[in-house]
C-alpha positions as a printed Julia matrix, in Angstrom:
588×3 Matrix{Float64}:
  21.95  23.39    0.55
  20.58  27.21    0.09
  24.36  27.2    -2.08
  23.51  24.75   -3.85
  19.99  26.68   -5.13
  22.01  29.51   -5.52
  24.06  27.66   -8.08
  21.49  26.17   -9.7
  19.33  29.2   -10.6
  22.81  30.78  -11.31
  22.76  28.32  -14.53
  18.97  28.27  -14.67
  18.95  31.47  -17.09
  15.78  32.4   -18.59
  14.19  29.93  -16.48
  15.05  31.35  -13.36
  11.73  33.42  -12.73
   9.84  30.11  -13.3
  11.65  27.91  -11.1
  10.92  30.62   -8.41
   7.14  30.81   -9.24
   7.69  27.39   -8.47
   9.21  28.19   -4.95
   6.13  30.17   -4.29
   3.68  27.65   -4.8
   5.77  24.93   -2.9
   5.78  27.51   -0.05
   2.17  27.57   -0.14
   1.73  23.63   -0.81
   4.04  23.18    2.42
   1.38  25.71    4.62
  -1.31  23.67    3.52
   0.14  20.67    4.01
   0.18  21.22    7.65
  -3.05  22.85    8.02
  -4.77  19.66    8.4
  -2.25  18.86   11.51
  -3.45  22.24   12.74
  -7.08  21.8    12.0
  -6.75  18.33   14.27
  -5.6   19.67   16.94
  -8.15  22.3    17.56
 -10.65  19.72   16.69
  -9.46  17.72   19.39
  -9.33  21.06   21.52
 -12.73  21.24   21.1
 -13.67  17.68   21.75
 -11.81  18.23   25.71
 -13.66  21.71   26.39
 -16.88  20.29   25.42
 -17.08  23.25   22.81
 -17.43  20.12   19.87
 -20.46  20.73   17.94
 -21.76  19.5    14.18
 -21.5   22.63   12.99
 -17.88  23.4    14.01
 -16.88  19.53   12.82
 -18.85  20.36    9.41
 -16.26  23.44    9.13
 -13.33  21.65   10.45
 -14.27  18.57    7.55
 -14.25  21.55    4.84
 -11.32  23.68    5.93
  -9.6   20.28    5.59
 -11.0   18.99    1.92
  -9.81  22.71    1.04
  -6.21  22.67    2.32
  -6.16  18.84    0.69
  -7.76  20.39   -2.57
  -5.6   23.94   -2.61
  -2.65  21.8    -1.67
  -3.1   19.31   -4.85
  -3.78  22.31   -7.32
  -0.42  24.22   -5.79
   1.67  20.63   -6.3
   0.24  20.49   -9.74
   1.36  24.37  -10.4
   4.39  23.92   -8.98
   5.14  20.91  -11.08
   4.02  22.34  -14.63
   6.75  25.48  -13.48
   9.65  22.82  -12.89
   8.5   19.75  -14.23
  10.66  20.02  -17.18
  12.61  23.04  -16.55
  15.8   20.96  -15.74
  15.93  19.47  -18.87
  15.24  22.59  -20.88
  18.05  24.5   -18.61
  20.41  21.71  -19.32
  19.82  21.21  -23.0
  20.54  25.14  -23.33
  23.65  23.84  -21.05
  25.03  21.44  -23.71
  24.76  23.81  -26.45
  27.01  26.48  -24.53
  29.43  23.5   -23.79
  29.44  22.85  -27.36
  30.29  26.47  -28.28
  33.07  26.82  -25.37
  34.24  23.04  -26.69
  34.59  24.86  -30.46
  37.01  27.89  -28.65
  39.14  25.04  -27.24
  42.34  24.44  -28.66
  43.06  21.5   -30.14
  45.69  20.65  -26.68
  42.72  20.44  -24.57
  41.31  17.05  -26.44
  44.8   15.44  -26.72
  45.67  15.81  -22.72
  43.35  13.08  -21.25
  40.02  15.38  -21.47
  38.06  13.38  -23.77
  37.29  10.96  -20.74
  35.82  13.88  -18.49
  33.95  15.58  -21.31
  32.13  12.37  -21.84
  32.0   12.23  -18.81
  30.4   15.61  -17.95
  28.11  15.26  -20.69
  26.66  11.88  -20.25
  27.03  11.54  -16.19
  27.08  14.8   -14.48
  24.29  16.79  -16.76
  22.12  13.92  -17.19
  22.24  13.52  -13.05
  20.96  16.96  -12.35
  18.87  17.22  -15.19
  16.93  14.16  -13.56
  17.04  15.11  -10.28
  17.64  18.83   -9.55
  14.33  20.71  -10.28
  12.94  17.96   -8.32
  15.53  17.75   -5.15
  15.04  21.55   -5.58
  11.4   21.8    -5.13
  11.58  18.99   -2.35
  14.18  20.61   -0.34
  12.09  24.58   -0.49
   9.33  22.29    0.59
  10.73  20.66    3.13
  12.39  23.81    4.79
   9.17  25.9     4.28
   7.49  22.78    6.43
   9.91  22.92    9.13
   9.89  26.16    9.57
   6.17  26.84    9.7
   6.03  23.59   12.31
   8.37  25.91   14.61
   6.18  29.0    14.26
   3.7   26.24   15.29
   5.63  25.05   18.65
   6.81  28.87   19.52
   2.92  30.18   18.86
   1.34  27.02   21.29
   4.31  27.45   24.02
   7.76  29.32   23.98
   9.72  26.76   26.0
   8.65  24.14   23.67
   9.55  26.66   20.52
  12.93  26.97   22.1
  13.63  23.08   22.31
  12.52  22.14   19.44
  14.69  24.96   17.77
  17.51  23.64   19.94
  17.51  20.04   18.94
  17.04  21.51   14.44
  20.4   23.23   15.62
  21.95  20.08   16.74
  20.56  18.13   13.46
  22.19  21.2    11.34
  25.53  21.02   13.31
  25.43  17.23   12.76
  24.48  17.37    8.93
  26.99  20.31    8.32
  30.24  17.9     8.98
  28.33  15.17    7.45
  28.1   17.15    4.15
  31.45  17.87    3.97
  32.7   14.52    3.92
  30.09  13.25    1.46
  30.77  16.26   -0.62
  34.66  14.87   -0.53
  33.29  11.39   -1.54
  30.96  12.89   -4.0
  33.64  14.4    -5.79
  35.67  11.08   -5.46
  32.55   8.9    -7.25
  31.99  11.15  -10.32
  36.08  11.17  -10.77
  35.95   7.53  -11.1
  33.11   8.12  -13.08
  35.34   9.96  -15.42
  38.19   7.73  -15.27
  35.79   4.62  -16.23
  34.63   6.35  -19.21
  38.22   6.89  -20.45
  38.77   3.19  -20.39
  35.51   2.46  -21.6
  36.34   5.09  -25.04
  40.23   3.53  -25.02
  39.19   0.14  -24.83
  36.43   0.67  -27.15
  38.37   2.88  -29.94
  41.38   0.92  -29.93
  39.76  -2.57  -30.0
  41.54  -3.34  -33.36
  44.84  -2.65  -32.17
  44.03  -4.91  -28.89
  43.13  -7.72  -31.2
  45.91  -7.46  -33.63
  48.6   -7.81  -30.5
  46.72  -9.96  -28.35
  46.05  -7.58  -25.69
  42.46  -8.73  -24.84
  43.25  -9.81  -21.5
  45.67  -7.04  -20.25
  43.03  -4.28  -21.73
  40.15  -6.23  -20.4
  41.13  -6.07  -17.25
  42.58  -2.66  -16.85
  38.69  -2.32  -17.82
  37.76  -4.89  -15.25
  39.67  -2.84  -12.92
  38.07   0.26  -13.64
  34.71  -1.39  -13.1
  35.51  -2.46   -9.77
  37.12   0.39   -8.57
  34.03   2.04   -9.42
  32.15  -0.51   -7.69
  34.36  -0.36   -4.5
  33.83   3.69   -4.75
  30.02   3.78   -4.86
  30.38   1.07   -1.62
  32.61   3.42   -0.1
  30.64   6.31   -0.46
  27.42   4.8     1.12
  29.4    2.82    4.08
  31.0    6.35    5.11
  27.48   8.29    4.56
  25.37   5.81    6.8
  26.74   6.05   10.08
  25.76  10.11    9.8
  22.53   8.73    8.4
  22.06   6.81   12.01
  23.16  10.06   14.07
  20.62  12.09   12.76
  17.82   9.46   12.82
  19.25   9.12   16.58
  18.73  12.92   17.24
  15.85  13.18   15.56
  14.19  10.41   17.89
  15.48  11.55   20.93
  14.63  14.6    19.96
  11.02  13.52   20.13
  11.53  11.91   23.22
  12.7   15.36   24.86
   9.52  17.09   23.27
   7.05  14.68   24.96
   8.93  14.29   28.12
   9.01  18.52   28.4
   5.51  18.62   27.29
   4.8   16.63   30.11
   6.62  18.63   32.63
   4.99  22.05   31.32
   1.73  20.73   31.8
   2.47  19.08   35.56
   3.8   22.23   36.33
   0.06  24.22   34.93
   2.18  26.06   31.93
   0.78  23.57   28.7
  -3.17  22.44   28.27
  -4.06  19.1    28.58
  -5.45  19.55   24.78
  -1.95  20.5    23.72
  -0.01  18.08   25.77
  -2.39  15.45   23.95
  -1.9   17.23   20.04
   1.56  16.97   21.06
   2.11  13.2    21.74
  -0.22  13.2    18.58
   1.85  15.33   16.14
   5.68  14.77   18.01
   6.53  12.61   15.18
   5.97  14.72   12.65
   7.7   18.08   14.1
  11.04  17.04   12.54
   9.65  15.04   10.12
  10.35  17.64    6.74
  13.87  17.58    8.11
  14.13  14.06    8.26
  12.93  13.98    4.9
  15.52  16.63    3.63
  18.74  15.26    5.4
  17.01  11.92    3.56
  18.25  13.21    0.08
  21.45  14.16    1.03
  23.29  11.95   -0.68
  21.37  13.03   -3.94
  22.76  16.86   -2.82
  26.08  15.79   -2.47
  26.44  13.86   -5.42
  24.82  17.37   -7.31
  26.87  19.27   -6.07
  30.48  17.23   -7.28
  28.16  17.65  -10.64
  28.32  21.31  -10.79
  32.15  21.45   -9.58
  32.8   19.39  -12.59
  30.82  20.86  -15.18
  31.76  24.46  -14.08
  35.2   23.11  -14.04
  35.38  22.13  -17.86
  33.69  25.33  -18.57
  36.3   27.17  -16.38
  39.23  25.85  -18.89
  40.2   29.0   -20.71
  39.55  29.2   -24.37
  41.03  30.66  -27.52
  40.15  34.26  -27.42
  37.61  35.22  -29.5
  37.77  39.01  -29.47
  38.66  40.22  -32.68
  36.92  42.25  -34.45
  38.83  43.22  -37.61
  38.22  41.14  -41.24
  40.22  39.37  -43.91
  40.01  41.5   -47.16
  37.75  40.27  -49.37
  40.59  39.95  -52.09
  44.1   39.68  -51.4
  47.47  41.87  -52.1
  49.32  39.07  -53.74
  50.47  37.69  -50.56
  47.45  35.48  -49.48
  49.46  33.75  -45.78
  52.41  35.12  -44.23
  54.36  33.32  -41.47
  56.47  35.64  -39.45
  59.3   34.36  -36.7
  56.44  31.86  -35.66
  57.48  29.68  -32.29
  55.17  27.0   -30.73
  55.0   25.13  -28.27
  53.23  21.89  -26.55
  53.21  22.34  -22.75
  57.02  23.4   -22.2
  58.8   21.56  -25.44
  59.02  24.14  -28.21
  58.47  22.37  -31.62
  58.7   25.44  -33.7
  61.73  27.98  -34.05
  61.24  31.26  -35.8
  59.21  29.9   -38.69
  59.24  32.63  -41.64
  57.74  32.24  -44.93
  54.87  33.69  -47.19
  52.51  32.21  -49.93
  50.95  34.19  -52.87
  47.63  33.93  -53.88
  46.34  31.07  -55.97
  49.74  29.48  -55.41
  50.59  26.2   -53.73
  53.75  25.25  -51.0
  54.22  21.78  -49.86
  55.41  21.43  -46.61
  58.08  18.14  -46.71
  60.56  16.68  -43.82
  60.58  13.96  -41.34
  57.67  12.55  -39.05
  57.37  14.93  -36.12
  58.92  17.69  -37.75
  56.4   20.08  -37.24
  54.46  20.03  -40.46
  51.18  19.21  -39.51
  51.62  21.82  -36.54
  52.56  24.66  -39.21
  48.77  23.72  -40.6
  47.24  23.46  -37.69
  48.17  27.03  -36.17
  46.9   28.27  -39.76
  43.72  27.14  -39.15
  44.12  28.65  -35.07
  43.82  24.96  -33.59
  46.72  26.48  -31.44
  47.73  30.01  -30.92
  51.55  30.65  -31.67
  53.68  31.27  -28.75
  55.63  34.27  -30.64
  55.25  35.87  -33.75
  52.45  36.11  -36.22
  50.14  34.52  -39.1
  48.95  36.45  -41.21
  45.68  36.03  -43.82
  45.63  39.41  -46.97
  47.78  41.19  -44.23
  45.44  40.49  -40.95
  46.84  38.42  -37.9
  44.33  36.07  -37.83
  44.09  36.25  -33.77
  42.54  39.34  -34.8
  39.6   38.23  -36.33
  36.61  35.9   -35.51
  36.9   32.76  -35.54
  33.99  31.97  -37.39
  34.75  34.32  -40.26
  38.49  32.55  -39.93
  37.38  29.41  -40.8
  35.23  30.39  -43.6
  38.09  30.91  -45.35
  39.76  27.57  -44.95
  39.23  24.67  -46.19
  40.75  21.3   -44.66
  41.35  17.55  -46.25
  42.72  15.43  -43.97
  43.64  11.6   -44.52
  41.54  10.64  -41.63
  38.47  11.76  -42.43
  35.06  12.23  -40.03
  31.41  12.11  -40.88
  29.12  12.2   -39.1
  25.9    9.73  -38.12
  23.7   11.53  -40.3
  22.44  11.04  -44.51
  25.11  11.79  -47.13
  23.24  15.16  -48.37
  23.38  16.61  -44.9
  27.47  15.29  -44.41
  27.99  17.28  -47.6
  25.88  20.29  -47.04
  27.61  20.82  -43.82
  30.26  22.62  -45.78
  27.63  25.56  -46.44
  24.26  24.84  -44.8
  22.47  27.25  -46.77
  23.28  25.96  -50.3
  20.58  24.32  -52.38
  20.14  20.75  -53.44
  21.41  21.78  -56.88
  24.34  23.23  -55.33
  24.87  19.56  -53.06
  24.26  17.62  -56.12
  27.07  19.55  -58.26
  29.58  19.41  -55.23
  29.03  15.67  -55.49
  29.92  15.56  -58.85
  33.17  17.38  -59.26
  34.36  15.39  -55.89
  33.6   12.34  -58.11
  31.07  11.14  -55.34
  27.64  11.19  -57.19
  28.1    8.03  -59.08
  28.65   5.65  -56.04
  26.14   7.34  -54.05
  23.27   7.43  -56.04
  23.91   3.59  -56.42
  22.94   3.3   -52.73
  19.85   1.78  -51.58
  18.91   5.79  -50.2
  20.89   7.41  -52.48
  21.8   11.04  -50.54
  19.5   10.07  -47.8
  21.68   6.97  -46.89
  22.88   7.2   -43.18
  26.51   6.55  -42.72
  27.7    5.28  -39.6
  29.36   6.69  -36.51
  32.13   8.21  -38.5
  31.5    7.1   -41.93
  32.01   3.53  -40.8
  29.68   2.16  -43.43
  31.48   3.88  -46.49
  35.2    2.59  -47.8
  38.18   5.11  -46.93
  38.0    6.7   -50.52
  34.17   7.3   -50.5
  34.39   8.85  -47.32
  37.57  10.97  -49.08
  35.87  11.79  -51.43
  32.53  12.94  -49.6
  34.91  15.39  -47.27
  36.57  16.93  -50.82
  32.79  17.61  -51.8
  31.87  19.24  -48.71
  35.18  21.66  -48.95
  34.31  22.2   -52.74
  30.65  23.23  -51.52
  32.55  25.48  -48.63
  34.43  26.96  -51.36
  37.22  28.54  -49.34
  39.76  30.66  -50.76
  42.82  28.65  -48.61
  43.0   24.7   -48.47
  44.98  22.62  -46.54
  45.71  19.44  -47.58
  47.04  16.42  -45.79
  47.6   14.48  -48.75
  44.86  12.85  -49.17
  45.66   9.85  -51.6
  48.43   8.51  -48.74
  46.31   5.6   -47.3
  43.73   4.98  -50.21
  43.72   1.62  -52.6
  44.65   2.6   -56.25
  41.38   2.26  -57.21
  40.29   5.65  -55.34
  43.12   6.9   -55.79
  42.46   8.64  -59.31
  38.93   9.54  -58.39
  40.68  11.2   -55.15
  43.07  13.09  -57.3
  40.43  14.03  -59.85
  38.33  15.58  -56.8
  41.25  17.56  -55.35
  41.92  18.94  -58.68
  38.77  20.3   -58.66
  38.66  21.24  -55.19
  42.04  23.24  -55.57
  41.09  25.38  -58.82
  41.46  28.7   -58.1
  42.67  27.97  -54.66
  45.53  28.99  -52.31
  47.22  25.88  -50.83
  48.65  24.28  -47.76
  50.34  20.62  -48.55
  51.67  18.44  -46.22
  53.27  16.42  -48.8
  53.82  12.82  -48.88
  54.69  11.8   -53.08
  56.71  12.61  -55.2
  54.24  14.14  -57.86
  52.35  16.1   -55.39
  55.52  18.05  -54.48
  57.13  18.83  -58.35
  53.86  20.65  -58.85
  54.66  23.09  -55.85
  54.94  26.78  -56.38
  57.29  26.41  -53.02
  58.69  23.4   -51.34
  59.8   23.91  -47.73
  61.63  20.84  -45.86
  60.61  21.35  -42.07
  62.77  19.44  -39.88
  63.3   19.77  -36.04
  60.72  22.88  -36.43
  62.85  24.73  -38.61
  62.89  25.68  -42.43
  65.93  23.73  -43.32
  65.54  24.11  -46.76
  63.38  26.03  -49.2
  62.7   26.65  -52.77
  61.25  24.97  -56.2
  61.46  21.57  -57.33
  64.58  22.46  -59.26
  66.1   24.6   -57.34
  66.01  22.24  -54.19
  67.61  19.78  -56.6
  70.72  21.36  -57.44
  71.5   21.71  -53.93
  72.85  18.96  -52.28
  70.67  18.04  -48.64
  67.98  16.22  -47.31
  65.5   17.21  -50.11
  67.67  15.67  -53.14
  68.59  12.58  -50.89
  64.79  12.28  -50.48
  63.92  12.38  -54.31
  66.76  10.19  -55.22
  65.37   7.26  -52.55
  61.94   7.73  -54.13
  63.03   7.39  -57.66
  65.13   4.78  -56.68
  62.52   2.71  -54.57
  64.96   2.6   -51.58
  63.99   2.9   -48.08
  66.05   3.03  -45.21
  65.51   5.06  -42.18
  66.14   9.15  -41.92
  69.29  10.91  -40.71
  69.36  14.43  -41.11
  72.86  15.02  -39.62
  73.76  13.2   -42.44
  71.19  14.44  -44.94
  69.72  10.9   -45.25
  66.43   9.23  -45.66
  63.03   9.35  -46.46
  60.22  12.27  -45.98
């Protein structure tokens, strides 16, 4: 349990010293809690030596309303120091997840993590949070009480000291293998935890999908499952914790049995008072009271502790280095990216080979070729979602592992075809692309994205809230919102998924209008799907298998005969049939 403060005010941070000012006054709320137990004693005392007058009771009666009063103020002290102290350390704690989430790569949210971030986040923090500064303060408390209550026995007789210090040994022996197993089941509970919020977010997210194939009853009840198993878990976990919950109470009574019965035998044999044989029988009950009270929250300790092994775990998960400390020109030496022998690769597979190529300023290169043939993974280790296994990437000369990642992504821009907002007004989705422009500047983005009109025809206008995700707007509004916030970022390199892929034809020339704009003066990244996108390329490259198979200009491409012409021909043609590249077949 002291470990488990230790790890706590490890986190704790700038509220460390007040969490310990809070120890202090606990301490002192614990003395005074047993003063009255003292003061009753001697007042009995006094009662059996006839030495009981009304002017000793009178003091006696105010040395108690003092320790009662002093106690109350020190509880209230205590509780302004740690009252909310857990949910200040833990909100700090969410922000430094979010920034170690940011240094993740992009691998770490596609390998089954989403389910324990959640997880963390919404189960683990929000546990300690609630109960920590509290379980904290309760547990200081309670050792500080049964501590003084030995000084107590030891001070009125040293054989009863020494039993009484024998039987908290036998409790701590006891409670010692009892916390290791809970601390096993602990960790057990808040995995399941984990693994129900995974099918919770699966069954949730993919709900269309479910529908459309008439999977409601296998998905429900992998979900049902999940719910039970959690049930049967938390059952588990209090059926194996009880029967060390019924040892201690055991020891704890017997152990009052063997104080009275020695108290008893000290005093037969002349060495204890009649007056403390009496406060004994009296106050027995409450000797090992605190740590009846402490071993009482166990389970809450336990459970705390899994908490911390799982948060410190996800913050444990290395991250992309962040060291750099060199910075992209400000203007570029004709060559604006550079690609040199790049190789990547997902867990063991490699799914780039030697990748070589370089793109001039203000020019654009569409990246063509077969699903899964690496083309969205060339973009992504642009913008350092991934860090390349060999070779380099280089921004105006610098290898962008070299510098920040903040000043990085300032100078990208990305349009995907699945686009995000977030549950928040229009003006403040859009302004996200530079947080410190002015209205003016929000309204103007707006308009060259082609956005303004449909927006200001909302009931709110910019201060509409959007959904979870933009759920409320169409698939081309919430295009064209995303173009407005990379037109406000203003970034000297876009990448662009084509954006126009999976719109209605109504968008579709607004969307086209609003990259246009967004690309003016602009060095670009296409992953091209049409026809039209990819004629206008500066440099075509045809990735296939993660290699450059082919490279060049629209024309030149097309007096060659491969998978590029094939691909054109298809397209012009309106054929589709499936892709061969052996045989220089199919469609991109």
């Amino acid at each position: 349990m002291i470990a488990l403060m230790k790890r706590i005010l490890s986190v704790s941070g700038e509220y460390k010293k007040r969490i310990q000012w809070a120890f202090l006054f606990s301490f002192l709320k614990s003395l005074l809690s047993k003063a009255p137990v003292g003061l009753a004693f001697f007042t009995l005392a006094a009662f059996l030596d006839g030495s009981a007058d009304p002017k000793l009771c009178l003091w006696i009666g105010i040395g108690m309303a003092a320790s009662i009063i002093l106690q109350v103020i020190c509880q209230y002290i205590a509780d302004r120091l740690q009252s909310a102290a857990g949910f200040m350390v833990f909100a700090k704690k969410r922000m430094e997840l979010g920034k170690h989430l940011r240094k993740m790569p992009m691998g770490y949210f596609t390998e089954g993590n989403i389910g324990k971030i959640s997880s963390v986040l919404s189960t683990d923090m929000v546990f300690i949070e609630e109960n920590c500064m509290t379980a904290l303060a309760d547990m200081m408390s309670y050792i500080f009480a049964e501590g003084i209550m030995l000084a107590f026995m030891l001070a009125f007789s040293f054989w009863l000291g020494l039993a009484a210090a024998l039987i908290v040994g036998i409790v701590l022996l006891i409670a010692r293998y009892m916390r290791k197993e809970a601390l096993e089941d602990s960790t057990a509970r808040q995995e399941q935890s984990e693994n129900l919020t995974e099918a919770v977010l699966d069954f949730t997210e993919g709900i269309g999908i479910i529908k459309t194939y008439n999977l409601l009853g296998e998905k429900s009840q992998e979900l049902s499952d999940n719910f039970r198993k959690s049930c049967e878990t938390n059952i588990h976990f209090e059926e194996n914790h009880t029967p060390w919950q019924r040892r201690l109470n055991l020891v704890f009574g017997l152990g009052a049995a063997v104080m009275i019965a020695l108290a008893m035998f000290l005093q037969t044999q002349g060495m204890l008072e009649v007056s403390f044989l009496i406060g004994m029988m009296l106050f027995v009950f409450d000797l090992f009271g605190p740590l009846k009270a402490l071993y009482g929250q166990s389970t809450r300790l336990t459970v705390m502790n899994s908490c911390m092994d799982r948060i410190e775990e996800v913050f444990a998960e290395c991250g992309l280095p962040d060291s750099g400390n060199k910075h992209i020109p400000e203007t570029a030496d004709k060559v604006e990216i550079e690609f040199r022998n790049v190789s990547f690769a997902y867990e063991k597979k490699e799914v780039l080979h030697n990748i070589s190529f370089s793109l001039n300023q203000n020019k654009m290169a569409a990246l063509v070729g077969p699903s899964g043939g690496g083309k969205s993974t060339i973009a992504n280790l642009l913008a350092r979602f991934w860090d390349v296994k060999s070779g380099q990437i280089l921004i105006r000369g610098v290898d962008i592992r070299e510098v920040p990642l903040s000043e990085l992504m300032n100078h990208i821009s990305m349009v995907f075809q699945r686009v995000y907002l977030f549950q928040d007004t229009i003006y403040n989705n859009i302004s996200m692309g530079r947080p410190e422009a002015t209205r003016e500047e929000v309204m103007e983005a707006a308009k060259r994205a082609r956005c303004y009109d449909f927006i200001m025809e909302l009931p709110d206008g910019f201060e509409t809230m959007v959904g979870e995700g933009g759920e409320s707007l169409s698939g081309g509004e919430k295009q064209r919102i995303s173009i407005a916030r990379c037109i406000l970022k203003d970034a000297p390199i876009v990448i662009l998924d084509e954006a126009t892929a999976s719109v209605d034809a109504d968008n579709e020339s607004y969307i086209q209008q609003a990259i246009s704009e967004l690309c003016q003066g602009k060095t670009l990244l296409v992953i091209a799907h049409r026809l039209n996108t990819i004629r206008d390329a500066d440099q075509i490259l045809v990735i296939a298998d993660g290699t450059i198979i082919q490279s060049g200009t629209h024309e030149k491409l097309m007096e060659q005969a491969g998978i590029y012409r094939n691909f054109v021909n298809v397209r012009e043609n309106g054929l589709v049939f499936p892709l061969d590249i052996s045989e220089n077949k199919g469609i991109i």
